[in-house]
N, C-alpha and C positions, 0 to 999 in steps of 0.2 A: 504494500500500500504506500503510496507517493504521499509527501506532505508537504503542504508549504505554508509557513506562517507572516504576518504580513501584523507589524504592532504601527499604529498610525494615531497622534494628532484629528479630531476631529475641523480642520479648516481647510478639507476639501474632498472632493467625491470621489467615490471610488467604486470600481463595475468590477461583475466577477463575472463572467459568460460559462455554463455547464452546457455541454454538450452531450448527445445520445452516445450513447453505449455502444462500442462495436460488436458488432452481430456477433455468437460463437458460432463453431463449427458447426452444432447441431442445428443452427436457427438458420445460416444460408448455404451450409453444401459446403463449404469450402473452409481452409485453413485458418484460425484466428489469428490475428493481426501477430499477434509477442506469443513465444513459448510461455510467459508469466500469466498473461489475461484468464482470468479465472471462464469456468465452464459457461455459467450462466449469470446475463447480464445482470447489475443491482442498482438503486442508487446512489445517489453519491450525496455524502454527506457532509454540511458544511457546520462549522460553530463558532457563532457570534461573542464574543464576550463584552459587556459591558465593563466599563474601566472610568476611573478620575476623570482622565485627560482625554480622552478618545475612546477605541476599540479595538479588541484582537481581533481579528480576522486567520479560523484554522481550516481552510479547505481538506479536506483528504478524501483522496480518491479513488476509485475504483473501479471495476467492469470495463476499465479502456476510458474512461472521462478523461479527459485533460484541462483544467478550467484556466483559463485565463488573466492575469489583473490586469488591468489595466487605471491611471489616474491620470488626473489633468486639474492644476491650480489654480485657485479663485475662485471654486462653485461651493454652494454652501453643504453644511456636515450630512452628504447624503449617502447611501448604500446603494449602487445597481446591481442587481440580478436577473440576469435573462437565461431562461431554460431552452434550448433550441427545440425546435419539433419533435417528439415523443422522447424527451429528457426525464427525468426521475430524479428528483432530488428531495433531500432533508434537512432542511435548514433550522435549529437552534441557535437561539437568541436567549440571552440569559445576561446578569447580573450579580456582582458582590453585594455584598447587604449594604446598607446605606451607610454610605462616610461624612454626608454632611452634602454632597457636591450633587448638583443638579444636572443633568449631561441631556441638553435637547437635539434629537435628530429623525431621520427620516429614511425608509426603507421604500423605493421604488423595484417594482419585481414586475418581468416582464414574459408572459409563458407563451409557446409558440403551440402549435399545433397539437393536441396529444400528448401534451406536458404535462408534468402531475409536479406538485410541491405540495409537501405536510411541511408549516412552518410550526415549529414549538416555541414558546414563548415562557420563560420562568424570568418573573419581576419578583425579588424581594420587597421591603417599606422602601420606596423613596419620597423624595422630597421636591415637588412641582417639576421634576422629568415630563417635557412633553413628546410622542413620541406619535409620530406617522408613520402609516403604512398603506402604499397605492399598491394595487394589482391590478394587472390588465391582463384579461384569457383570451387567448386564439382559439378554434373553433376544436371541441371536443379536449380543451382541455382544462386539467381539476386541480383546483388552490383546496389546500386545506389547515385549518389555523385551529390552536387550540393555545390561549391564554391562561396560566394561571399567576396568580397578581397578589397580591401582598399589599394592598393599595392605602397611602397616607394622604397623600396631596400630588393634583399633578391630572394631566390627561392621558387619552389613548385614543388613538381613530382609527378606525380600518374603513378602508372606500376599496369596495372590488367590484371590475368594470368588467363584465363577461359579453365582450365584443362578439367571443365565434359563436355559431350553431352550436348545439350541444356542448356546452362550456356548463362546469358544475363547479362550486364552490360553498362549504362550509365552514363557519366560524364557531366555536363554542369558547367560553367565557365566564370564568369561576373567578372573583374576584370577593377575594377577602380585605373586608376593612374595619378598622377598630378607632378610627379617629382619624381629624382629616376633613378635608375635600376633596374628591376625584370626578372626575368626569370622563365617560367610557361610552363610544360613540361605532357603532359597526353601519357603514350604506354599503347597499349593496345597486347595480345597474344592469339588467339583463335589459341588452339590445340584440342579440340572436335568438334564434329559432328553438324551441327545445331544451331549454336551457333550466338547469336546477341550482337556488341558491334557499342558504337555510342559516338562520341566524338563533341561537342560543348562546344565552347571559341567566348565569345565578350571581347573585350577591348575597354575601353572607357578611350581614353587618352586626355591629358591636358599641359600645360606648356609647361617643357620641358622631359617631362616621356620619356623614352627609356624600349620599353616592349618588349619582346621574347616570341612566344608563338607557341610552338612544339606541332603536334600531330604525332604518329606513329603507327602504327596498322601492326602487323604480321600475316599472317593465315597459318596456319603451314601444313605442306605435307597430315597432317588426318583429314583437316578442312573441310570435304564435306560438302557444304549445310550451310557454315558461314556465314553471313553477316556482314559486316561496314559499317557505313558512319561516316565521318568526316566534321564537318562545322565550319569554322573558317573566324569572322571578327573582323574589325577593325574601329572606327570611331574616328576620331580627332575634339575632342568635344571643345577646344580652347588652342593657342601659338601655338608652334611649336613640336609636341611631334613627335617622332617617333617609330613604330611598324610594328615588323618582322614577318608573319605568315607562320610557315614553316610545309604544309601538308605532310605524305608521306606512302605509302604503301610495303609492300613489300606481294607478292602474290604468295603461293607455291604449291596451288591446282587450277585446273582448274576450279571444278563445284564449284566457291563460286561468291558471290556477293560482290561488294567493289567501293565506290564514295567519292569523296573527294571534296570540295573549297574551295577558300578564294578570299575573299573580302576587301577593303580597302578606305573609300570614307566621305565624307562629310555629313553628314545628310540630306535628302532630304528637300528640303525647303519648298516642296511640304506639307510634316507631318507635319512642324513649322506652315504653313499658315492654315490649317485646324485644329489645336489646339487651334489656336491664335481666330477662330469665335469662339469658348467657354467663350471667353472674357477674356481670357489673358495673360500676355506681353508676349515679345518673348521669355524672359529667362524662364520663367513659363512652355510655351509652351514647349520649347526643352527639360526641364528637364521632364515634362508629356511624352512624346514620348520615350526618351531614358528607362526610369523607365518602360514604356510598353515592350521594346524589352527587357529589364534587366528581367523581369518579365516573358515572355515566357521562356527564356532561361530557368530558372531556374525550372519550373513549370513540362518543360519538363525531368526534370534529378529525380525528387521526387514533394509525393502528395502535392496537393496545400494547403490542411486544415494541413499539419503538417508544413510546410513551415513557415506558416503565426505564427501560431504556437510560432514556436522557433524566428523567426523576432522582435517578438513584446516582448515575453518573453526578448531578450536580448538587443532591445533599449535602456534601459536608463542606464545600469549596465557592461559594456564588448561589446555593440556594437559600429558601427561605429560611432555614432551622435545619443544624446538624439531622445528618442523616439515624433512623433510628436504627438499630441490633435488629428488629424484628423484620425489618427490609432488605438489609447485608446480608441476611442469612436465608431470606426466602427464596424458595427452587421456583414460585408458580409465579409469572408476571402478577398476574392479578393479587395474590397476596401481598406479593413485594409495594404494588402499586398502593393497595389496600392501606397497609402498615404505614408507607411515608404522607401520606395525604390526611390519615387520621393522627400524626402525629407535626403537622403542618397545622392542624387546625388546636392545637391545643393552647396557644395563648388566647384566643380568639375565642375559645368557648369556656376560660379559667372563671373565669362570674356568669356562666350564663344558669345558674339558679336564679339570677334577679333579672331574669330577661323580662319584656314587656310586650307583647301582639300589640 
């Protein structure tokens, strides 16, 4: 596996171009490109680091990729990535815990044909970080994004523009906040034919968190045959938090499909009392429950085995909270995934005996 690392200064932009995978023998008849190139082609996996001053930028590569950097001085702190026509990529985006420093910047991603990207996202607390994300899909191909966020003060926006015919893209978004203002904003734009986009946000609020959390979906006058849904909740996990979930569509073809809700409620005490016979306490109980609904969300927006994956990978080094023993040692993604998410959610449900509906 090739690597190359790239530590930069956020005051100027920088492209990374992923390219398809060279066919294997078995896939066109003939000879692979290197005696090295593995059998069967894979993604390629890219990792972001958020940093003080800038960003790490760790390509590594695989299946025959070769990605490219390329920079040019004067443009403001932005990220380019373009996936070439039926590319496969894995991008991770992550975070050190909060040192005081605020780092604003902006992620443009550009998918070609048939291109698929699971972006992962792990945000510890920070501090009024604003942070953009554009997508643009070429026809039949699939963005897929999965947030989770540790949220104090600060925004996040995701706008995904599904140009081609059968372009799909989903967002899901678990955003933990204990105090603060944040504001968390997903549009979505289907202008092709057949085209699926789907937008889910939990918030799991605390103290006294003030969260904002927008979804918007356009389907444009040559959307025939588009699809949305939008699902957005809210649970006040303890104090007095409050969160605003504002759905909203705008619809400009007749033959499309489009469903939107939101929800806002107390955790059912019904899930706390049927966790609690497992044998334990209630704060135990509610963080297992919430970690379960944190866990679909996410499951649903990218695969579960790369999920777990990057989770554990970034426990103990740039994630939210040391990684836990009961995750390092799990054989079953899902457990593993289980154990760090419920134990991600433990400062955040420490008082929720005095939560309030």
């Amino acid at each position: 596996m090739d690597t190359a690392v790239l530590d930069t200064p956020l005051h100027r932009a920088h492209q990374l171009r992923l390219r398809a995978a060279i066919p294997s023998a078995s896939a066109s008849g003939s000879a692979p490109a290197s005696a090295s190139a593995p059998a069967a082609p894979g993604p390629t996996w890219v990792y972001l680091d958020d940093v003080a001053a800038g960003f790490r930028l760790e390509p590594r590569t695989r299946a025959g990729v070769v990605p490219a950097l390329t920079q040019s001085a004067g443009e403001p702190p932005t990220l380019r990535l373009q996936l070439d026509a039926g590319a496969h990529g894995v991008l991770v985006e992550t975070a050190p815990t909060d040192d005081g420093v605020s780092v604003d910047w902006q992620l443009e991603l550009q998918l070609g044909a048939g291109a698929w990207l699971q972006h992962l996202r792990l945000w510890p607390a920070r501090s009024g970080a604003v942070r953009q994300v554009h997508a643009h899909l070429g026809a039949e191909a699939r963005y897929d994004q999965a947030l989770l966020c540790a949220a104090t003060a600060g925004s996040d926006r995701t706008e995904v523009r599904l140009d081609g015919d059968g372009a799909r893209a989903h967002v899901g978004s678990v955003l933990l906040a204990a105090a603060g203002r944040f504001e968390h904003a997903v549009h979505t734009e289907q202008r092709g034919r057949d085209s699926q986009a789907g937008i889910e946000t939990l918030v799991l609020a605390a103290g006294s968190a003030r969260v904002e959390a927008d979804a918007r979906s356009v389907q444009a006058p040559r959307a025939q045959g588009a699809r949305v849904r939008q699902r957005l909740a809210g649970i006040p996990v303890a104090g007095q938090p409050r969160v605003r979930l504002r759905p909203h569509l705008e619809i400009l073809h007749d033959d499309v499909q489009a469903a939107h809700g939101a929800t806002w409620g107390a955790l059912p005490e019904e899930a706390v009392f049927f966790a609690c016979q497992r044998g334990l306490d209630a704060a135990q109980a509610r963080r297992l429950v919430l970690a379960g609904m944190a866990q679909s969300v996410l499951e649903r927006a990218v695969e579960a085995a790369d999920l777990q994956r990057v989770l554990l990978r970034w426990g103990d080094g740039g994630g939210m909270a040391p990684q836990p023993a009961a995750a390092a040692d799990a054989t079953d993604a899902t457990d593993a995934l289980q154990a760090a998410l419920t134990h991600w959610l433990q400062p955040l449900t420490a008082d929720a005996g005095d939560h309030h509906g």
